[in-house]
C-alpha positions as CSV (number, residue, x, y, z in Angstrom):
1,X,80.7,47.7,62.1
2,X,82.3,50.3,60.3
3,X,86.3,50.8,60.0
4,X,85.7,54.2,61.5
5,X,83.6,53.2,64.2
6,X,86.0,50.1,65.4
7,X,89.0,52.8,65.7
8,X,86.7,55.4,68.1
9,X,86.0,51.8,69.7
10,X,89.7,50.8,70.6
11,X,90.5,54.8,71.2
12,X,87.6,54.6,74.1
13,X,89.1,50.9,75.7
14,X,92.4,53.0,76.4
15,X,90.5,56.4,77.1
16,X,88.9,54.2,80.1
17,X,92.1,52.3,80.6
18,X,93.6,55.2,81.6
19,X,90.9,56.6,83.2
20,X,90.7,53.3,85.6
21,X,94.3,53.9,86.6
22,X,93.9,57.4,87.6
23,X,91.3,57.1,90.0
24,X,92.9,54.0,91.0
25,X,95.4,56.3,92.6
26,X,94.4,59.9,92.8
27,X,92.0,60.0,95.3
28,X,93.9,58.3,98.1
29,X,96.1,61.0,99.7
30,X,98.0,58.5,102.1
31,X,101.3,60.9,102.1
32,X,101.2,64.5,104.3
33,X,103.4,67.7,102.9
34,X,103.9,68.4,106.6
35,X,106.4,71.8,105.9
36,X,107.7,73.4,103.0
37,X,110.8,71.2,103.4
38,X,109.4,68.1,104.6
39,X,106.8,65.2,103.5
40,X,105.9,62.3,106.0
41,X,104.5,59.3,104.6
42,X,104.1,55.5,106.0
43,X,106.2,53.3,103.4
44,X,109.1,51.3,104.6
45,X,112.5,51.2,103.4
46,X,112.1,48.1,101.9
47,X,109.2,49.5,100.1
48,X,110.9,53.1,98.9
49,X,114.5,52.5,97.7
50,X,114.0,56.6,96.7
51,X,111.1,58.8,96.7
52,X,109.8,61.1,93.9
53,X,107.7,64.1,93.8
54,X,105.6,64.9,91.1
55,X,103.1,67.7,89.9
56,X,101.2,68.6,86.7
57,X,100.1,71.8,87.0
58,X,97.0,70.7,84.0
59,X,96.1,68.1,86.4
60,X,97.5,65.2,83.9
61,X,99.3,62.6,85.8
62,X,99.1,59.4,85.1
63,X,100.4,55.9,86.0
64,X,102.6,54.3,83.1
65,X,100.4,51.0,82.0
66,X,104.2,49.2,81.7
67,X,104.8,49.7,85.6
68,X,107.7,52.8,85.1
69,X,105.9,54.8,87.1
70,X,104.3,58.3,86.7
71,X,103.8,60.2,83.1
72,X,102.1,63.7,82.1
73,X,103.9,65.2,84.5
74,X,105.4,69.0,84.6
75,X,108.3,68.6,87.6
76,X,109.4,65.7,89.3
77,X,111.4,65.7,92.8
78,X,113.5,63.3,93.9
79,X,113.2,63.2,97.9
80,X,115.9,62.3,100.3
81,X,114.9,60.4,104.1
82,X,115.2,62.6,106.7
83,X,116.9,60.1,109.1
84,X,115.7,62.7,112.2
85,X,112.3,61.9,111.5
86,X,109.7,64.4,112.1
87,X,110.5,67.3,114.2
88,X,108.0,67.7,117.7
89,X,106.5,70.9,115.9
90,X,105.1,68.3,113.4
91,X,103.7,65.2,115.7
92,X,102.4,67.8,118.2
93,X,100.4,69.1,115.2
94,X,100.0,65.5,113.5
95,X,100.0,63.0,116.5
96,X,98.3,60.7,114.3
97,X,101.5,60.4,111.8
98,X,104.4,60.4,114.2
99,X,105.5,57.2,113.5
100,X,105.6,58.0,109.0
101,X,108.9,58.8,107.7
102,X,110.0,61.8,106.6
103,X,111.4,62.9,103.3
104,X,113.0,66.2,102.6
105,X,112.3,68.6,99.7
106,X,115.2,70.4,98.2
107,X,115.7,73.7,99.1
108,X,115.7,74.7,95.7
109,X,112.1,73.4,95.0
110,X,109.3,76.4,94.5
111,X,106.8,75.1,97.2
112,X,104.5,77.9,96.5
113,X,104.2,77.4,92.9
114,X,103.9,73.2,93.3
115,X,101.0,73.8,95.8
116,X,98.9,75.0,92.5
117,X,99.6,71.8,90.8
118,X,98.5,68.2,90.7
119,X,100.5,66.4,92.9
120,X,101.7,62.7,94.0
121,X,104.9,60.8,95.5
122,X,105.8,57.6,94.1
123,X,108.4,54.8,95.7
124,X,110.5,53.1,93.7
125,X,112.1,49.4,94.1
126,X,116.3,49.4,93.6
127,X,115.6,48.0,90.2
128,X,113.4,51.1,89.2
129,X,109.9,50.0,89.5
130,X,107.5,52.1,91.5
131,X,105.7,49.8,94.2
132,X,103.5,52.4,95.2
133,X,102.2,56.1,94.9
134,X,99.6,58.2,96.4
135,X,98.4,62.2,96.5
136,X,99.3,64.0,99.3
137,X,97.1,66.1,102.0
138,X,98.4,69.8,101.8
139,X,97.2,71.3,105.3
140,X,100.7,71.5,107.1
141,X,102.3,73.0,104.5
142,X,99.9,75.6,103.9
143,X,100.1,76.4,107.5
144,X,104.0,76.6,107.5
145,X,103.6,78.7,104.6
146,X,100.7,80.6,104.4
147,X,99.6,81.3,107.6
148,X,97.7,84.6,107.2
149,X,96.7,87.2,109.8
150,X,96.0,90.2,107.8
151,X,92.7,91.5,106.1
152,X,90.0,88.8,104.5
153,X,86.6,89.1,103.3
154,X,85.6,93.3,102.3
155,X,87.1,96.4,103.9
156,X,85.7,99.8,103.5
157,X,88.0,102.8,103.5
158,X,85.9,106.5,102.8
159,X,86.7,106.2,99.3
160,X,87.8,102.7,98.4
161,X,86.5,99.2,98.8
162,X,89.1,96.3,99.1
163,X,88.5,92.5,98.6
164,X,90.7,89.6,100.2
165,X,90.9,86.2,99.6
166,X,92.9,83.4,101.4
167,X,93.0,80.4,98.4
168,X,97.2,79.3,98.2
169,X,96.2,76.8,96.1
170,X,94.5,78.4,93.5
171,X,95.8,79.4,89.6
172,X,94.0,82.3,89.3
173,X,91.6,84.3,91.0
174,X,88.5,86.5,89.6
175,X,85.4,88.2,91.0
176,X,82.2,88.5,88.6
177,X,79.9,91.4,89.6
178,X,76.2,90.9,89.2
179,X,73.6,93.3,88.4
180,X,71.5,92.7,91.7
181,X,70.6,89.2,93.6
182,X,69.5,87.6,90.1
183,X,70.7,89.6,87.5
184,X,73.6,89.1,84.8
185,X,77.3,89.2,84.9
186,X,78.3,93.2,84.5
187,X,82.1,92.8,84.9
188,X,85.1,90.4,85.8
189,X,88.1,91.6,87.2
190,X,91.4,89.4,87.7
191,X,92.6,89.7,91.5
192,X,96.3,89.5,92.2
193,X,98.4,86.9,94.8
194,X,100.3,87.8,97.5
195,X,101.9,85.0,99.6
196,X,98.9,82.9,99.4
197,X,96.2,85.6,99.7
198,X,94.5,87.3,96.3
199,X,93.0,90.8,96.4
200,X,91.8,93.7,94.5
201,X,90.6,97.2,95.6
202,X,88.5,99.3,93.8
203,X,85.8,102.6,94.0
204,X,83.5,102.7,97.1
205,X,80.7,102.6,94.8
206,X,81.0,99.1,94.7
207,X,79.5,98.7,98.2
208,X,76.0,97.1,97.6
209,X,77.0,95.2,94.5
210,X,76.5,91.3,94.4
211,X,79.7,89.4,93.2
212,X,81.3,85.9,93.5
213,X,84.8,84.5,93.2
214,X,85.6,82.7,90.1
215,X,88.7,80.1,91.2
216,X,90.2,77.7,88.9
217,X,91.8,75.4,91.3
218,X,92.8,71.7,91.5
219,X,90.4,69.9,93.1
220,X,91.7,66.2,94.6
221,X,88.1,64.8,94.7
222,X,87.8,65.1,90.9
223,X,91.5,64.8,89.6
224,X,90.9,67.5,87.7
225,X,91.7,71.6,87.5
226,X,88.3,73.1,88.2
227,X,86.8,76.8,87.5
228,X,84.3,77.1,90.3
229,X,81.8,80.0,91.9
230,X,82.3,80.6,95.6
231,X,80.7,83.1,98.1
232,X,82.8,85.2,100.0
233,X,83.9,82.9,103.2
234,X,83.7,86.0,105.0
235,X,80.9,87.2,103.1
236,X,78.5,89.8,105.8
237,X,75.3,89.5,103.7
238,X,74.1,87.1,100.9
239,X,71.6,86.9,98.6
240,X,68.7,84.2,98.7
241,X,70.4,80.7,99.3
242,X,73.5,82.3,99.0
243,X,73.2,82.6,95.7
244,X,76.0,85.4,95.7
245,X,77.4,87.6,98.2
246,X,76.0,91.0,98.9
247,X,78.7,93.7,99.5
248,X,77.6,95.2,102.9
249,X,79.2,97.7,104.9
250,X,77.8,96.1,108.2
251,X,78.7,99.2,109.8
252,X,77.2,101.8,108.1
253,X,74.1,103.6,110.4
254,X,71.3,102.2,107.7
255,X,72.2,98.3,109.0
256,X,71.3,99.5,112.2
257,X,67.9,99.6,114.3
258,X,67.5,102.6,116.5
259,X,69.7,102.8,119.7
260,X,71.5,100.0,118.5
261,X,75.4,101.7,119.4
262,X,73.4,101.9,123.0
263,X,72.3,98.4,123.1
264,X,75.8,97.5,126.1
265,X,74.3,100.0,128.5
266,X,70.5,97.9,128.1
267,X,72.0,94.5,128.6
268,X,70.7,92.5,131.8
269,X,72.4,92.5,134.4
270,X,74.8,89.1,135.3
271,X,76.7,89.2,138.4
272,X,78.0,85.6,137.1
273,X,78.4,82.4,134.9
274,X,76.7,80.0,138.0
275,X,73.9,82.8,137.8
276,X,72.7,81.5,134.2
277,X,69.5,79.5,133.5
278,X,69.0,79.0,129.4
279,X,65.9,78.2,127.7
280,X,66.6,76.7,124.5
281,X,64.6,77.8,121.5
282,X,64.0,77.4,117.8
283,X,63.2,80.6,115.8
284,X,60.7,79.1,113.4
285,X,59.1,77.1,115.9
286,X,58.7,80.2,118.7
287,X,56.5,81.9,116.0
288,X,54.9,79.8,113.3
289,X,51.6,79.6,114.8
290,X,51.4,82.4,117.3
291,X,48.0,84.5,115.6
292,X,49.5,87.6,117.8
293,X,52.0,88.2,115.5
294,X,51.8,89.7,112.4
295,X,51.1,86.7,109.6
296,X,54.2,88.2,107.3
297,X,56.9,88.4,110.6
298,X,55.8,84.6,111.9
299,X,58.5,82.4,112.0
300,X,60.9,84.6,111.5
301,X,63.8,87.7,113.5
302,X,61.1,90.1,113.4
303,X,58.5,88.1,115.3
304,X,60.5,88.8,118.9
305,X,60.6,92.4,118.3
306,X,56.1,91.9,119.0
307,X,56.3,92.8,122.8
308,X,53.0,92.2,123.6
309,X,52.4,88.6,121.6
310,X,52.1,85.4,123.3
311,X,55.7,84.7,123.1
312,X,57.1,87.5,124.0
313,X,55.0,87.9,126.7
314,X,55.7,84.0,128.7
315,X,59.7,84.8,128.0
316,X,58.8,87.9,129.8
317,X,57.1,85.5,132.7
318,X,60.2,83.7,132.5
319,X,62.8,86.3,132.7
320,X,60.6,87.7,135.5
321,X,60.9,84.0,137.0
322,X,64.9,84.3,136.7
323,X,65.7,83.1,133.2
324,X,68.6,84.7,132.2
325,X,69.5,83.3,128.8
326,X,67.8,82.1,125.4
327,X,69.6,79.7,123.1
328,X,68.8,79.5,119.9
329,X,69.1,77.0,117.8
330,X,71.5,77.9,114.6
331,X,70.3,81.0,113.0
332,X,73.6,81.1,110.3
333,X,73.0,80.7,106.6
334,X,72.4,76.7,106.8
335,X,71.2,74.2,104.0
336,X,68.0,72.6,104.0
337,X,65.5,75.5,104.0
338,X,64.8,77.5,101.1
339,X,65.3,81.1,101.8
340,X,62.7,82.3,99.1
341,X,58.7,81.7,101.1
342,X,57.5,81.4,98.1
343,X,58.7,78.4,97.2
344,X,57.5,76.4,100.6
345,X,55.3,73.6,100.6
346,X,53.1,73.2,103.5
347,X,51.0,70.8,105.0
348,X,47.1,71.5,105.5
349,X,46.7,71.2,109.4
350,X,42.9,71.1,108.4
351,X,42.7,67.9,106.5
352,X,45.6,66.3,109.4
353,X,42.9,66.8,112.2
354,X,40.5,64.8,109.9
355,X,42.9,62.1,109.8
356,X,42.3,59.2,112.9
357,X,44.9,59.7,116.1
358,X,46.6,56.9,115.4
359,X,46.8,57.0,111.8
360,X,50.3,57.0,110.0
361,X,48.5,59.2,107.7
362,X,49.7,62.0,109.3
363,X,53.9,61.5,109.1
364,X,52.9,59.9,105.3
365,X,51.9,63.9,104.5
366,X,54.7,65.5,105.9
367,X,57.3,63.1,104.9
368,X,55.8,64.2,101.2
369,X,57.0,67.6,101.6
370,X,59.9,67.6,104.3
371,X,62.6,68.7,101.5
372,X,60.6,71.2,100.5
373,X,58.8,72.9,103.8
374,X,60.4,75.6,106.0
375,X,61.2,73.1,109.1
376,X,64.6,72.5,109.6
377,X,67.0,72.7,113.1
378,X,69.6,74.2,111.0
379,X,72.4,72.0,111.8
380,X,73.7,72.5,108.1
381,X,76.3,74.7,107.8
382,X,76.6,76.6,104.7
383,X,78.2,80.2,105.8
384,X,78.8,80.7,109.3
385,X,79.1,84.7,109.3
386,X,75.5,85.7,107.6
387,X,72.3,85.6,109.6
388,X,69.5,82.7,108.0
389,X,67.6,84.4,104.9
390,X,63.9,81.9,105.6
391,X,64.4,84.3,108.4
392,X,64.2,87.0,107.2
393,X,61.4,88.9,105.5
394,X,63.4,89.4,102.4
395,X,66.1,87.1,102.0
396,X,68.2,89.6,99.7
397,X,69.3,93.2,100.9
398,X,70.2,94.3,104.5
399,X,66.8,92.6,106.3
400,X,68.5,89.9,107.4
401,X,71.1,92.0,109.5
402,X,68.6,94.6,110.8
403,X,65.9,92.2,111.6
404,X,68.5,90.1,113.6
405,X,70.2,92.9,115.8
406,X,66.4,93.8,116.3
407,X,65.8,90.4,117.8
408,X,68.8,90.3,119.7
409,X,67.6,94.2,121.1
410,X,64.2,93.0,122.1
411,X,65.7,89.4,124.1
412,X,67.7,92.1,125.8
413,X,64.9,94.5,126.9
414,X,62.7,91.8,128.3
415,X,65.7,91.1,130.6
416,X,66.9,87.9,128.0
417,X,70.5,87.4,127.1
418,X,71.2,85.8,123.6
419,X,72.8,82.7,123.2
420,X,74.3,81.7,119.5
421,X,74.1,77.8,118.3
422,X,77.1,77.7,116.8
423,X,78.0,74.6,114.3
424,X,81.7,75.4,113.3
425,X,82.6,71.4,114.1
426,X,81.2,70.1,110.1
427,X,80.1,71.6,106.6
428,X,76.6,70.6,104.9
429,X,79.1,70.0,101.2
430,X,82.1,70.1,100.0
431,X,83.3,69.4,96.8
432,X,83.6,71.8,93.6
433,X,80.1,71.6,92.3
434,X,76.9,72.6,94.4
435,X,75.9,76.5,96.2
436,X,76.2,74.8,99.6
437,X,80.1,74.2,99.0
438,X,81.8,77.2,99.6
439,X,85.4,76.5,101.7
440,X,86.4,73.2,100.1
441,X,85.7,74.8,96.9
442,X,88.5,77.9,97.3
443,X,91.0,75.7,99.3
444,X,90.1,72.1,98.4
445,X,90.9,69.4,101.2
446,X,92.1,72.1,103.4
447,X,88.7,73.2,105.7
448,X,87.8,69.5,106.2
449,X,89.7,67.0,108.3
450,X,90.4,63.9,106.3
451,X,91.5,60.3,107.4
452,X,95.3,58.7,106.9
453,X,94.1,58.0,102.8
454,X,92.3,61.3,102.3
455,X,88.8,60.9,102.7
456,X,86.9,63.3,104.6
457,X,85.9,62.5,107.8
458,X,81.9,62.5,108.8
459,X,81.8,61.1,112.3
460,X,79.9,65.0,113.3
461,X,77.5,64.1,111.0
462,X,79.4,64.7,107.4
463,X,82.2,67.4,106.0
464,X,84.1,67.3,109.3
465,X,86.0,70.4,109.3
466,X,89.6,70.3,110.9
467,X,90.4,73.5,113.2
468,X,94.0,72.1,113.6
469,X,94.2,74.0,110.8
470,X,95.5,77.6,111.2
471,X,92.9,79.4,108.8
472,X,90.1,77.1,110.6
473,X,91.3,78.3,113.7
474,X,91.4,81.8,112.3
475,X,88.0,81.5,110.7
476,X,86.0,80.2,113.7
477,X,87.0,82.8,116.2
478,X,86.9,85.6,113.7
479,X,83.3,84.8,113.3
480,X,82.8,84.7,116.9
481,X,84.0,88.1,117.0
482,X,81.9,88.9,113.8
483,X,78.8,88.1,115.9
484,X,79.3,88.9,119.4
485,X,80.7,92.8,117.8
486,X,78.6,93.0,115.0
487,X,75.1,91.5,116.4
488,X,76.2,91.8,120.2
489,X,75.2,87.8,121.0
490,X,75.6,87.4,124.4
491,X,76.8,84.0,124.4
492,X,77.7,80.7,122.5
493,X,76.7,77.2,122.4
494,X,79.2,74.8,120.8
495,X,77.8,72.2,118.6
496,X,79.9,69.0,119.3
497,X,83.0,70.9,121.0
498,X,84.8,67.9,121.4
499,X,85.7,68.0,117.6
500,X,86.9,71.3,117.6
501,X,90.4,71.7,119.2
502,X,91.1,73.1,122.6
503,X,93.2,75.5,121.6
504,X,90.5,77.3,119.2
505,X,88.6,77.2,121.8
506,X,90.6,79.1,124.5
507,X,91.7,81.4,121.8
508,X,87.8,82.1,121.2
509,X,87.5,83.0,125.1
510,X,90.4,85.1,125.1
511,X,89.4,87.0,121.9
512,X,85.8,87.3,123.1
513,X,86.5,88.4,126.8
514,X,89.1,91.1,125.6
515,X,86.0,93.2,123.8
516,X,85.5,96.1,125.8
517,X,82.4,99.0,125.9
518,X,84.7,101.8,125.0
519,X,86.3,100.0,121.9
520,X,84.0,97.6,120.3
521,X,80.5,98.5,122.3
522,X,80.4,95.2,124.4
523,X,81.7,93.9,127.7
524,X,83.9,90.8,126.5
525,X,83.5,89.7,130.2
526,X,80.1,88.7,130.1
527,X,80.1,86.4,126.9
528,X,79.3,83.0,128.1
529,X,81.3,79.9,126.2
530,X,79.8,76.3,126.2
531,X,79.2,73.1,124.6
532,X,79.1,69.5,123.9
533,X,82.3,67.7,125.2
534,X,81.6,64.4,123.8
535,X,84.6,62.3,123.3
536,X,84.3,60.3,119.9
537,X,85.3,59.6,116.8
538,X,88.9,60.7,115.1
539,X,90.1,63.1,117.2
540,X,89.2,60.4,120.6
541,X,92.0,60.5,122.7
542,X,93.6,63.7,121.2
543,X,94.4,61.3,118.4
544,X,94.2,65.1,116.0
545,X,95.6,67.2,118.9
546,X,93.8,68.1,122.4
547,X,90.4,68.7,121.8
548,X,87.5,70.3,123.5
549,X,86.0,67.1,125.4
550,X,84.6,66.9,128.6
551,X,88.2,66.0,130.2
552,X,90.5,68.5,128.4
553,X,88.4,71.7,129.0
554,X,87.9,71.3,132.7
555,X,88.9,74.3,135.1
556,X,89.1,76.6,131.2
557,X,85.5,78.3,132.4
558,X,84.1,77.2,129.1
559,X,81.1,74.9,130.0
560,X,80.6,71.9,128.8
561,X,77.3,69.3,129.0
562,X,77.4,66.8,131.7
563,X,75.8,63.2,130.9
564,X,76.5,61.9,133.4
565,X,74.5,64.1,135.4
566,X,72.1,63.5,132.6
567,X,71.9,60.2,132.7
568,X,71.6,59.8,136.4
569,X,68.8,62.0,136.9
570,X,66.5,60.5,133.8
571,X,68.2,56.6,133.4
572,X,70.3,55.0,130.4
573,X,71.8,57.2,128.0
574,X,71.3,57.9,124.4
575,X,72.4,54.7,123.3
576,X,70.5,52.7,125.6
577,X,67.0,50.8,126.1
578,X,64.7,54.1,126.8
579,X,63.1,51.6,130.0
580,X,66.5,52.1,131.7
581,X,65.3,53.8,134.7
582,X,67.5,56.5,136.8
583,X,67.0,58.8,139.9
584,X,63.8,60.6,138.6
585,X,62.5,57.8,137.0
586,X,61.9,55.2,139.7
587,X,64.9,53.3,140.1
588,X,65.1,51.1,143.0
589,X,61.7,52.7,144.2
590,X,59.2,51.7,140.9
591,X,60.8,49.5,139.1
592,X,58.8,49.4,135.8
593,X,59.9,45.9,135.0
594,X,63.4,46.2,132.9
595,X,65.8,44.3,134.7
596,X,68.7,46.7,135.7
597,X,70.1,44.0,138.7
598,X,69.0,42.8,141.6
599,X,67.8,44.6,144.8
600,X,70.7,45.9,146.0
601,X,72.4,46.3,143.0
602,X,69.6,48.9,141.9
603,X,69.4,49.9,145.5
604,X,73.6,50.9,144.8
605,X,72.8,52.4,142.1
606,X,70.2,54.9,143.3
607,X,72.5,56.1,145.7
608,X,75.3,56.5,143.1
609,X,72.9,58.5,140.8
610,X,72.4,60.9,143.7
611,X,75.9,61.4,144.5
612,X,76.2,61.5,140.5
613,X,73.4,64.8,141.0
614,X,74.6,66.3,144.2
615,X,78.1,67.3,142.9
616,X,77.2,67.7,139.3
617,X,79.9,64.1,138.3
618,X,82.2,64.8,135.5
């Protein structure tokens, strides 16, 4: 081996060295920068003789490999106990960390400028050797902060646009203009910071235009200062797969169908809430095969505006029945579904009717092409604010907001109120890489709820977001607003509720119910709020603050599901064996052979079920 090649050789061992003790320690985010004067973290006193701040704003700290502590770093804070503790603002916020100690910060410290950097507290022994260090979750502070209630996303004056982004932790802040949904980069312009929020204003002429943000930004999950792409979190329209955000006007009289300022004096009539009956509905689904619409609108917004096909015309047996409301199942930009048609891979329903009935033959060819086909429930939350481009008959342009106020005006004229499936409780990424990322890219770990050493939580299914959070709180009722103003939905559906807090969801109710006819063109008063309750995972308990279970939002009129009722009428429960029988299924009466007790005890149980079902059990 060459002389040249040992030295690269040795130069790597410590390159990885080093490497190894960074990410031994910069991932876990054990410590909480509760206010800008305070940081709570669970180390004893015995552990932490003092405390220490640190931050690189290059993202280069490091552990020393002789145990002194922490090197590459740009400011270091020594942090005194705050023998008070926490103050009630915090642990009503935090209930989960009321018992950590708190540190204070200096006064002197610039908060605002540290929240840019790399950053990590590190105890120290009497003798002067750290015995432990950690990063620190940023959420409180940013809220003590940064708390925002001012303009975000585009605003259209008569001769100016204005762009505003909420991203505190960010170094710098650009937006890259595109020459249409595919086309090059035609400028760059630098946006400047104001107390946490960047903008820039420029010519109305850039309404139309296709841009994204370009933030460089530390990002925990990679150690590392990033420059990343983002949509606009309050983008209105989007390009295919959110590719970039379009820069709509959603107001303008071209992004309307005809009538469409007229659509309040059309809606059905609804004396009340108990009044409501709610057919639940996938868009795709309602569509895909129906031969009476149009082979180009199948599947998609435009196939409800066919009065006379086959599915328009059984909802209009329905409604005539006394159906008042369809649900329908997420209909946001969501992962998992490419936007372009072309690009689809279908199954040949010809060759699966060859196939024998009870042939796994059939499952084997769609499992082939299920990342790839159109199907998809939409539970995958990219951009809650934009309307789904598969929908859509073009994906780019203004087709996806016409074509979905056109759905939501033809529901309404066959005597149909729309309901909205709303997913606000987990993201389909995060992370600085990847077009489905677009929150924890801008703010990194602040959208997502993360456990007591800084992983994200995924008990909703992955990416739980935290709306705890002031600008999650913020962001999920102004898009309520978004669609219940600028599409006139008539009602929403909260996916898993119980893992968004109560509190955003009485501030969604009040928001909502204060829209009035003569101000925004809707009647606030009829907007129907409900969801699933369910009582699990992190924030069980209220361990994150009250939340909107079952429990906590009775007597709120927002509605929530009712298992119990559920399971008494059809037997067991999700969880359960399926043969579990219950008051519809033959309980007691035809007992298919599961053993759920003796006679009387099933006999008990029967009766129980029916009480259960008579005054709908919470």
């Amino acid at each position: 081996m060459a002389v040249g090649e040992t030295g690269a050789s040795a130069g790597t061992v410590v390159e990885n060295q080093a490497t190894e003790a960074i990410q031994a320690f910069m991932p876990d985010a054990r410590a909480y920068w509760v206010t800008s004067s305070l940081i709570a973290w669970n180390v004893s006193d015995q552990e932490a003789s003092s405390v220490c701040l640190y931050a690189s704003r290059g993202a280069a700290l490091h552990l020393s490999p002789s145990n002194r502590g922490i090197q590459g770093y740009d400011s270091k804070v020594e942090l005194q106990p705050e023998q008070a503790g926490l103050p009630e603002s915090v642990t009503d916020k935090f209930p989960f960390i009321s018992c950590y100690r708190a540190f204070r910060v200096p006064s002197s410290v610039d908060v605002a400028s540290l929240v840019k950097c790399q950053l990590v507290v590190a105890s120290f022994s009497a003798d002067g050797k750290h015995t432990d260090v950690t990063g620190l979750q940023l959420p409180g502070v940013l809220d003590d902060m940064f708390a925002y209630t001012g303009p975000l996303g585009a605003v259209f004056s008569e001769e100016a646009v204005s762009l505003h982004l909420w991203a505190p932790t960010a170094q710098e802040v650009s937006v890259c203009f595109f020459d249409g949904p595919v086309g090059p980069v035609l400028e760059t312009l630098q946006l400047k910071e104001f107390n946490g929020v960047w903008s820039i204003t420029g010519p109305r002429d850039w309404e139309n235009r296709y841009y994204l943000y370009e933030v460089d930004v530390y990002h925990p999950s990679k150690a590392l200062v990033e420059k990343v792409l983002a949509d606009d979190p309050y983008a209105r329209g989007l390009s295919a797969n959110g590719e970039r955000t379009w820069l709509v006007d959603i107001n303008c009289e071209s992004m309307k169908p005809p009538s469409w300022d007229e659509l309040a004096d059309e809606k059905p009539k609804l004396d009340s809430f108990s009044d409501i009956t709610i057919y639940e509905l996938h868009i795709r689904d309602f569509s895909a095969h129906d031969s009476t619409v149009d082979c180009n609108s199948r599947g998609g917004f435009q196939a409800f505006t066919y009065q006379d096909s086959a599915g328009m015309q059984h909802l209009q047996k329905l409604s005539d029945a006394g159906l008042t409301h369809v649900h329908l199942l997420p209909s946001f930009h969501f992962a998992g579904v490419d936007d372009i048609k072309s690009n689809w891979k279908c199954v040949d329903e010809c060759e699966l009717a060859k196939f024998p009935p009870g042939s796994d033959m059939q499952q084997a060819a769609i499992a082939a092409i299920k990342e790839e086909d159109p199907y998809n429930w939409g539970y995958n939350p990219v951009l809650w604010g934009v309307p789904k481009g598969s929908y859509a008959s073009n994906p780019d342009g203004p087709s996806r907001i016409i074509e979905y106020r056109q759905m939501v005006q033809a529901l309404n004229r066959i005597g149909l109120r729309v309901v909205m499936d709303v997913v606000y409780n987990h993201l389909n990424s995060s992370g600085p890489f990847g077009i489905t990322s677009v929150l924890d890219k801008i703010v990194p770990g602040y959208y997502v709820r993360r456990d007591i050493k800084g992983q994200i939580e995924n008990s909703a299914a992955m990416n739980n977001t935290a709306s705890e959070h002031f600008m999650v709180d913020r962001l999920i009722v102004d898009d309520l607003l978004n669609w219940a103003v600028n599409y006139k939905v008539d009602g929403f559906r909260f996916d898993l509720m119980g893992h968004i807090m109560k509190r955003t969801m009485m501030r969604a109710k009040y928001a909502l119910q204060s829209l009035t006819r003569d101000a925004h063109g809707v009647d606030g008063s009829k907007i129907y709020l409900y969801g699933e309750g369910w009582d699990f995972g992190e924030v069980a308990r209220n361990q994150r603050g009250i939340n909107g279970s079952q429990l906590n939002m009775s007597g709120t009129g927002i509605g929530s599901f009712n298992d119990r009722m559920r399971d008494a009428i059809n037997g067991g429960n999700p969880f359960g064996n399926p043969l579990q029988q219950g008051f519809t299924t033959g309980l007691f009466l035809q007992p298919n052979g599961f053993y759920q007790g003796n006679e009387a005890d099933t006999r008990a149980a029967l009766a129980t079920y029916a009480d259960h079902i008579q005054v709908g059990y919470q």
